[in-house]
BAFI-523959 format. One record per residue (C-alpha): residue in three letters; x, y, z. Coordinates in pm, whole numbers, plus 50000, padded with zeros to 5 digits. Example, Ala and Ser with C-alpha at 12.3 -4.5 7.8 and 13.67 -1.06 7.14 Angstrom:
<keses>
ALA512304955050780SER513674989450714
</keses>
This chain:
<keses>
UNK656447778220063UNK660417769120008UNK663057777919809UNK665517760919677UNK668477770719515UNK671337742719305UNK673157738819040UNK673707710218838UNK677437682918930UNK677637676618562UNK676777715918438UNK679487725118706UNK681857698318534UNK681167707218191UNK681837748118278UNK685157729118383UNK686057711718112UNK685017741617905UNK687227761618086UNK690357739218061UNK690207735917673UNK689587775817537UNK691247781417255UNK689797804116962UNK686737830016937UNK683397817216760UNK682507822716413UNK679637823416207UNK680207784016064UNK680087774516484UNK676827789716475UNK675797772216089UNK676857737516305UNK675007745016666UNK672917712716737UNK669907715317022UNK667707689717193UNK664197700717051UNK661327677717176UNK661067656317440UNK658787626717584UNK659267603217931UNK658047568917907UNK655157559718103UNK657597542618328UNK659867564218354UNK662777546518240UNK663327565117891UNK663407597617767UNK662977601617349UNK663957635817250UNK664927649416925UNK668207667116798UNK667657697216601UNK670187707116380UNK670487725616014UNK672457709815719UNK675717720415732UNK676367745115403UNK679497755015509UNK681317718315455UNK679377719415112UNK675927699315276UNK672967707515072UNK670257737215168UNK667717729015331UNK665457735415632UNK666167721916015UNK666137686016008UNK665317668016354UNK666667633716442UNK665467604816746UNK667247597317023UNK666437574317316UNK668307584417646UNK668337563117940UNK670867580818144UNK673377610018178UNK675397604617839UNK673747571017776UNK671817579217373UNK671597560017079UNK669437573516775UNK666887553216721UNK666267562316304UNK668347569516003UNK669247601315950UNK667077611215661UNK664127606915881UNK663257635416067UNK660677626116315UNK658317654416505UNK655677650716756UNK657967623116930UNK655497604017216UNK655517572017373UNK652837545717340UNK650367542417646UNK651907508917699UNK655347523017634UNK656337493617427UNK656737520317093UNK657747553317003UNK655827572816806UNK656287602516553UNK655037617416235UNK657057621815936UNK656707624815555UNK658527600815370UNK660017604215010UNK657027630314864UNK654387614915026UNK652227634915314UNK653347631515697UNK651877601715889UNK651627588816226UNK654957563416249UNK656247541716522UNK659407519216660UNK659777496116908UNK661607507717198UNK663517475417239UNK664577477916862UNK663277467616528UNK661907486116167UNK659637516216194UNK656357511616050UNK653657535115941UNK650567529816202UNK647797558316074UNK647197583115745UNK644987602315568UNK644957598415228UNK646127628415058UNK646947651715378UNK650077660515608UNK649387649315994UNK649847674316191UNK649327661816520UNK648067631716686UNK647487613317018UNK646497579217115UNK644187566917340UNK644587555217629UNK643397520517567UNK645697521717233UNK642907512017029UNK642237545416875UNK644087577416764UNK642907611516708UNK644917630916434UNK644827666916331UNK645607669415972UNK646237695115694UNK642887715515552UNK641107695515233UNK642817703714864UNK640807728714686UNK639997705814404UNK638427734814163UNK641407748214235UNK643757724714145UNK641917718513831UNK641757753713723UNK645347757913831UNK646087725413558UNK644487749713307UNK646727778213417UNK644137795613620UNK646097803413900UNK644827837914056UNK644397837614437UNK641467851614666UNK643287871014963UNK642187858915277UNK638917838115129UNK640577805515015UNK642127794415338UNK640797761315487UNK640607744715773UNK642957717715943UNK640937688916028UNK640367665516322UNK639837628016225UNK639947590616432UNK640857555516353UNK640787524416506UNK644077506616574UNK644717470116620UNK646957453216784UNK650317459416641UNK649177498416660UNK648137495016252UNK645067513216163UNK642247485216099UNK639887511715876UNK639927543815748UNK640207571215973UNK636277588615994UNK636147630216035UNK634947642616363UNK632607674516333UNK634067700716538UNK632957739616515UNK635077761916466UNK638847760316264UNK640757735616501UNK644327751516594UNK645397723216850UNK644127697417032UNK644897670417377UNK643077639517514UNK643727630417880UNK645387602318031UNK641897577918031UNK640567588617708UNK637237608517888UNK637397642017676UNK639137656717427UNK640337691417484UNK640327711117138UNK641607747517066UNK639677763416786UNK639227799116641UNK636157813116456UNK638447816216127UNK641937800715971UNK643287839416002UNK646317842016158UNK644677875716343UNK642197850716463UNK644457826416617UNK645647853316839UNK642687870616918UNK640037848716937UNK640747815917012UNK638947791117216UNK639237760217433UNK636677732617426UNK636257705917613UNK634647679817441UNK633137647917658UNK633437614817446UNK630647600617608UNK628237627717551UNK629337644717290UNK629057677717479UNK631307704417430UNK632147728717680UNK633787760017587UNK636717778217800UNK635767815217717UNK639027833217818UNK639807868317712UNK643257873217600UNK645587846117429UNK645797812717515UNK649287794017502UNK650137757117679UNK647167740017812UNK647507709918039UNK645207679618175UNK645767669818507UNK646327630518621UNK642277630018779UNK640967649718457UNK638907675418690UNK641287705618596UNK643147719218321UNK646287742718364UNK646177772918129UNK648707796618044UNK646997827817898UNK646797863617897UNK644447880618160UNK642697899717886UNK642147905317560UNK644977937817582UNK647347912917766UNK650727914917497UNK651367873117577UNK649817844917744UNK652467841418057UNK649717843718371UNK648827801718473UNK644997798618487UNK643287771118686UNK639867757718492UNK637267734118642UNK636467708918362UNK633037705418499UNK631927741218514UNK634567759218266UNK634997785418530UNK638727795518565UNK640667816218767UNK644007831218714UNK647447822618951UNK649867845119064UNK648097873418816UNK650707905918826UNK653747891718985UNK656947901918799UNK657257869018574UNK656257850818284UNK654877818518311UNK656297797017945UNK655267762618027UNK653337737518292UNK653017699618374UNK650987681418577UNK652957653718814UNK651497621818895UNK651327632319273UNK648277661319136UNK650917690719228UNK651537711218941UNK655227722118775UNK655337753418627UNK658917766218401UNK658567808818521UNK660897833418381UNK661587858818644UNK663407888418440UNK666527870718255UNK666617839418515UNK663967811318553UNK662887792418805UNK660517758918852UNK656897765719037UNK655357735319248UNK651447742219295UNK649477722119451UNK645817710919341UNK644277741419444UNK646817763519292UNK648977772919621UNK652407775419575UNK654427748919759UNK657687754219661UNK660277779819424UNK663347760119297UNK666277781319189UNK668047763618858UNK671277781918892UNK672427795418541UNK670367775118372UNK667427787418179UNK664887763218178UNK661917765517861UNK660207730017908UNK659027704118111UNK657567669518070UNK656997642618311UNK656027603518361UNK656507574418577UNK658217601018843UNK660527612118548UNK660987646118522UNK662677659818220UNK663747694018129UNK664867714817805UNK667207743317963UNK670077761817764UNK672567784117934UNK675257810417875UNK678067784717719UNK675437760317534UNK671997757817356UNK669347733217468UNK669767700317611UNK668337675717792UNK668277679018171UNK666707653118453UNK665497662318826UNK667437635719049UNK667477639419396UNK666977678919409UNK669067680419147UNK669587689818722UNK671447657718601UNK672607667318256UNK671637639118029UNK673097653417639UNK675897674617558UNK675907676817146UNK678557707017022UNK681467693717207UNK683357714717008UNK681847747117199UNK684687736217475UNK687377751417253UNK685567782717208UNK686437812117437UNK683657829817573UNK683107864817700UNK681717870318043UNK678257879918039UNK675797883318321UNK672457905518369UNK672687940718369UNK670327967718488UNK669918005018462UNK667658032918526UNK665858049318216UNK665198084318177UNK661438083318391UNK663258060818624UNK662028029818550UNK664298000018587UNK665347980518302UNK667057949818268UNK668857926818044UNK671767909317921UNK675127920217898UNK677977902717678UNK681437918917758UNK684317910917468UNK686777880217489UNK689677896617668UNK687677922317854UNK686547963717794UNK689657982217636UNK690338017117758UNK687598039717654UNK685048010317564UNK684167985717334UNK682157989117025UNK678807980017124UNK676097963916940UNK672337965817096UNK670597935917004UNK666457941517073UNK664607914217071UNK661147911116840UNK657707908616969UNK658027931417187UNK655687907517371UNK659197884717424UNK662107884017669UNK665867877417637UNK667327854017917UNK670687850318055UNK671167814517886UNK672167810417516UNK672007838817296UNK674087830916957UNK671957824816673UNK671957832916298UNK670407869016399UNK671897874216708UNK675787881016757UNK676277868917088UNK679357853217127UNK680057854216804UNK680657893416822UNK682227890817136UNK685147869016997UNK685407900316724UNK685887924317024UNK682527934717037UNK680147940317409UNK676597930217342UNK673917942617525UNK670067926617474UNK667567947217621UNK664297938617823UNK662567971317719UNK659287978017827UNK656797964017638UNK659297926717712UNK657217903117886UNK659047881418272UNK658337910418470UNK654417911518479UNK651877924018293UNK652047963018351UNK655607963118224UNK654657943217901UNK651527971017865UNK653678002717906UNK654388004817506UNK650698004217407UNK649458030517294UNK652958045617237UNK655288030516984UNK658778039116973UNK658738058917332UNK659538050217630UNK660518016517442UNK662998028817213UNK664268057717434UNK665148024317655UNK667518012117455UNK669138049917430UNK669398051117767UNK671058014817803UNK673688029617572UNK674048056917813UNK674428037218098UNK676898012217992UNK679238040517844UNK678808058018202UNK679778026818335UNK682898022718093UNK681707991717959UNK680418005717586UNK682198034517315UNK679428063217282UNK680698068916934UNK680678029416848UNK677188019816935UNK675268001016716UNK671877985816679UNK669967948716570UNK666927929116569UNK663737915716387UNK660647923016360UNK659557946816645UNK664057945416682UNK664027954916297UNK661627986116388UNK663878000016674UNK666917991816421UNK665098013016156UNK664158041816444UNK668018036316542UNK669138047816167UNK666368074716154UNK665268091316466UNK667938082016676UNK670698083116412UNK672838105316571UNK672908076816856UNK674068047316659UNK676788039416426UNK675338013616287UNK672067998816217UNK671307959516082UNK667407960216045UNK666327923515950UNK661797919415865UNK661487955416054UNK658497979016093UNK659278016515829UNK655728023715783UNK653018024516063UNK650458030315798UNK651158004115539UNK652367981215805UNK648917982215948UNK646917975115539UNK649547948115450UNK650237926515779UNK648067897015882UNK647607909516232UNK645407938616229UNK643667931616521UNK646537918416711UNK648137949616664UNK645417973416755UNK644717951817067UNK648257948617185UNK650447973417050UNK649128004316912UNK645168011717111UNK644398028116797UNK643408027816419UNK645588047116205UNK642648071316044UNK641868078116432UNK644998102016399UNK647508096316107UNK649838121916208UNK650618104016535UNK650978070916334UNK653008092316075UNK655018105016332UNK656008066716520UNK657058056516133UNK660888056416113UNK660098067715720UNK658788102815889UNK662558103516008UNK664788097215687UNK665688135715642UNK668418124915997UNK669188090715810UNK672808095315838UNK673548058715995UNK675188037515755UNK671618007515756UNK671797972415669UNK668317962815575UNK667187923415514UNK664077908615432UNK662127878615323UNK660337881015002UNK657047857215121UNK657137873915435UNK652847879015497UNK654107893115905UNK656067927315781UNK655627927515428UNK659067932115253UNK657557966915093UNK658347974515443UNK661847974815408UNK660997989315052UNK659798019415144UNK662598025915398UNK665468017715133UNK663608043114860UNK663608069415126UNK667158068015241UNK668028061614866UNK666908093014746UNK666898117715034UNK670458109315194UNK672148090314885UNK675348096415079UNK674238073415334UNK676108038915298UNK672648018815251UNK671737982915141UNK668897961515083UNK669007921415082UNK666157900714986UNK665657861215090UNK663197848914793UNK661457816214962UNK661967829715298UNK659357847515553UNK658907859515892UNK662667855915961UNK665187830215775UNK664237791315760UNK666787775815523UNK670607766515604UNK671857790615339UNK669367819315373UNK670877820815804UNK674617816715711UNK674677844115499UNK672477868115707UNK675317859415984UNK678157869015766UNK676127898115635UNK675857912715995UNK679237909016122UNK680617920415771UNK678087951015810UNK679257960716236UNK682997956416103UNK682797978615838UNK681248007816035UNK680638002216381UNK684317989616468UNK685438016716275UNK683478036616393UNK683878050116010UNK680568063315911UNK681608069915567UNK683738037515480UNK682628020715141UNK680027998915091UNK681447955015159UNK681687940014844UNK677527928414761UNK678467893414828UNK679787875515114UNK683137854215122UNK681777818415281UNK683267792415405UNK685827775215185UNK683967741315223UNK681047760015101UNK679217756214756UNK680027783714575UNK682527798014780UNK685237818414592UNK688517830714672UNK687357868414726UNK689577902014577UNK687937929814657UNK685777934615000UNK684537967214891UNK683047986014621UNK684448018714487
</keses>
């Protein structure tokens, strides 16, 4: 086995340029414009790469709500793109044509349902090749051959429903009405049309996902036994279904199943999957025998996550790893051996596709979200570079950090310092945990609508993001050290990160604060409660109050119990009472931010209810607040609904953590936005009496 270790000419050169043209801090409207590469596809020759741009409208120049939107590109060298649609046609599920002479991509025009669409690579109109009447195409592929597709489309309308609902009948049935999505295929002809309507193939199961290999032999299908979300955790499947036989094999793995993966001679799939069914995340590579469906796990323990695989043309197998905050590319060969470890440099790689010895890559790093990257010659040739505006940002230096906890246990993560460097005494500090906590932060890009990055460190703020245990990239028994006991070691992690950075003069003891969602929202809310005398400031956003309730009003029961807590809460209610933050309200003396998402089914907003009703009336002296997003869910989707959760935050950690001014008024309740902004008024008063 080798090692290699580059870095990219044109990353080097664009750290350069960067360099040479700093000029002013980033705000929250950079982060409303940021613009990523999101999917990507190599021709079967190699010679192009589609890929789409992902980007939000932009509310703060006045650009109506609205979710992301995702445009097509064609790249056929390092800055050589053109889009290839108009921009109110936002393609997904971008793929070439087996011939390569088309690009296809589903997308729902006007207020009709998403269909399978193509374009000619060499130019011309976009045309709608396949349908279903009445339901949203989810996925799709094409045979080999090109005379037949496979689609996965939305479940069938509930049409006693609908009828009753006409009527004004429109009660629902929790958890008994949900359908499932729907596998169908159609012949094509030759100009990639559909020649007949599509026919519905019987499949057991509800079908989650599905892949066909290179010469149309099988169809690999991922089902679970229900449309629960629980279920699509827990229990789903892998089938391999042979198109000449109409036998189905089925992959019965234990724990959760993420990429799967054909390889070029269709004898073996690549499986990235947990090694059991208490496994937190599928990050172990599995090797399955199509024949047999026996399987066998790769590299099972080592300190690293495995996020995403593809087979090469020459049978070896790629793997994208995430060792700790870094990542690194994994050559296997047939039989699983590792070959080869190639060291990206600062770049944080997250996918990888391949074709016609093409190798593309999606990989962010410190000073830019995704792009495009291709392997040339040993090397990353950057191929995009959207936000060209980031090169008059100044950026703070940040780099991993690690520290002992309490027990001893090393901990990692990543470490923002402030634009200009740690004043005397230390900076005001904000601890951003990430969700999950079956998740990891890397060292790459970390400015986002919840996370203040960059955006914080232009305001003078460090930022530290944890890898507490229970984070997955450095092997299994790390990710299982929370179960069975929420909030500690995990949260007394995050204490002891504060610790060490103020020991090492890099944080203000007295100026800590704390942020996340989700599993972050819980340590926020165990931040303002338990630990309140530790932080100054808390921003909770979808966050875990309630153990109890969380447990009768989340769609992941079993997830949960399998995962996370190892126990039902009537097996011992005090203990669950006692790892709810709500237990904790009589300390609640940190001024707490809370935010929510009225449809969110993950934490249910009463959540963040019950939290807000307990501060409210036990500590009314506490500076509290309580924002709801009505349309939103499991974290913020629309333009708007992340803009202002931005300027909420950083209004929030000014007021009281940079203060350091527990006691400071409440900001006014709403935000001053952007000028160019719709709505946006000139604003008097940032704080009520």
């Amino acid at each position: 086995m080798t090692r290699i270790a580059l870095a990219s000419a044109a990353l080097l050169a664009f750290a350069s340029l960067a360099a040479g043209a700093q000029a002013r801090p980033m705000t929250p409207e950079d982060v409303a414009k940021l613009e990523s590469v999101g999917a990507i596809a190599v021709s079967p020759d190699g010679a192009r790469i589609a890929y789409t741009s992902v980007s939000l409208p932009d509310v703060t120049e006045g650009e109506e709500d609205g979710t992301s939107r995702s445009r097509l590109h064609v790249a056929t060298g390092p800055d050589v793109t053109r889009a290839f649609l108009p921009e109110d046609v936002s393609a997904g599920d971008v793929a070439f044509s087996p011939d390569g002479r088309m690009i296809t991509f589903t997308w729902a025009e006007d207020e009709e349902e998403a269909a399978v669409w193509g374009i000619p690579v060499d130019g011309g109109t976009y045309m709608k090749l396949a349908h279903v009447e009445d339901a949203a195409v989810r996925d799709y592929r094409v045979a080999a051959d090109g005379r037949s597709i496979l689609m996965l489309v939305a479940p069938e309308a509930d049409s006693q429903r609908e009828a009753q609902s006409e009527g004004g009948f429109t009660a629902k049935v929790y958890e008994e009405e949900n359908r499932s999505a729907r596998l169908f295929r159609a012949n094509l002809m030759m100009d990639g049309t559909m020649d007949e309507e599509p026919a519905e193939i019987d499949i057991p199961g509800f079908v989650t996902a599905f892949d066909m290999d290179t010469e149309g032999r099988f169809v690999l299908v991922e089902t679970a036994p229900t449309p629960l979300v629980d279920d699509s955790y827990t229990k789903k499947r892998v089938n391999l279904i042979d198109l000449s036989t109409g036998t189905v094999t089925e992959i019965e793995t234990p724990g959760k199943i993420g990429d799967v993966e054909i390889s070029p001679d269709g004898t073996q799939l690549s499986l990235i999957a947990g090694i059991d069914m208490n496994d937190p995340a599928a990050t172990t590579l599995h090797l399955v025998d199509v024949s047999s469906g026996e399987y066998r796990a790769i590299g099972e323990g080592e300190p690293f996550a495995a996020v995403d695989a593809e087979w090469l043309p020459d049978g070896r197998l790629l793997t994208v790893v995430h060792r700790g905050v870094q990542s690194e590319l994994h050559f296997h060969e047939s039989d699983g051996s590792l070959a080869e470890i190639v060291d990206p440099g600062e770049l944080i790689v997250t996918r990888v596709e391949a074709a016609g010895g093409r190798v593309a890559f999606t990989a962010n790093a410190p000073q830019h979200p995704s792009e495009l990257f291709v392997w040339r010659d040993g090397n990353f040739d950057r191929w995009t570079m959207h936000n060209d505006w980031l090169s008059e940002i100044t950026f703070g230096e940040q780099r991993a950090y690690t520290y002992n906890a309490t027990d001893g246990q090393e901990v990692e993560g990543v470490l923002v310092l402030p634009v200009g460097g740690v004043p005397a005494g230390g900076a005001p500090t904000i601890m951003d945990v990430h969700g999950g906590p079956e998740a990891h932060e890397s060292n790459g890009w970390v400015t986002g609508y919840g996370s203040p990055g960059h955006v914080a460190a232009g305001d003078g703020y460090a930022v530290f993001l944890p890898n507490y245990r229970g984070s997955t990239a450095y092997g299994t028994d790390f990710s299982k050290q929370h179960q069975g006991n929420y909030t500690d070691p995990e949260f007394r992690d995050i204490v002891d990160a504060k610790n060490a950075l103020a020991a090492d003069g890099i944080t203000d003891p007295a100026r800590t604060g704390i942020t996340g969602g989700s599993y972050g929202g819980y340590a926020s809310a165990w931040g303002a409660t338990y630990y309140s005398n530790e932080f100054a400031a808390s921003v909770m956003f979808v966050g875990i109050s309630d153990q109890i309730s969380k447990f009768g009003t989340t769609d992941i029961p079993y997830e949960m119990y399998n995962v996370h807590s190892r126990a039902w809460p009537w097996d011992d209610w005090q203990k669950m009472l006692e790892v709810s933050p709500i237990y904790y309200t009589d300390r609640a003396e940190t001024p707490l931010l809370i935010m929510h998402g009225e449809d969110d089914t993950r934490v249910d907003p009463s959540q963040s209810m019950e939290l807000y009703r307990f501060i409210k009336v036990r500590k009314p002296e506490t500076p509290l607040r309580l924002v709801l997003y009505p349309g939103e869910g499991h974290g913020n989707r629309k333009a708007a609904s992340r803009y202002d959760y931005n300027l909420r935050m950083m209004r929030w950690f000014d007021t009281y953590l940079k203060t350091g001014d527990r006691d400071a008024a409440l900001p006014a309740p709403r935000p001053q936005l952007a000028e160019g902004a719709k709505g946006a008024v000139l604003e008097e008063d940032d704080s009520e009496d």
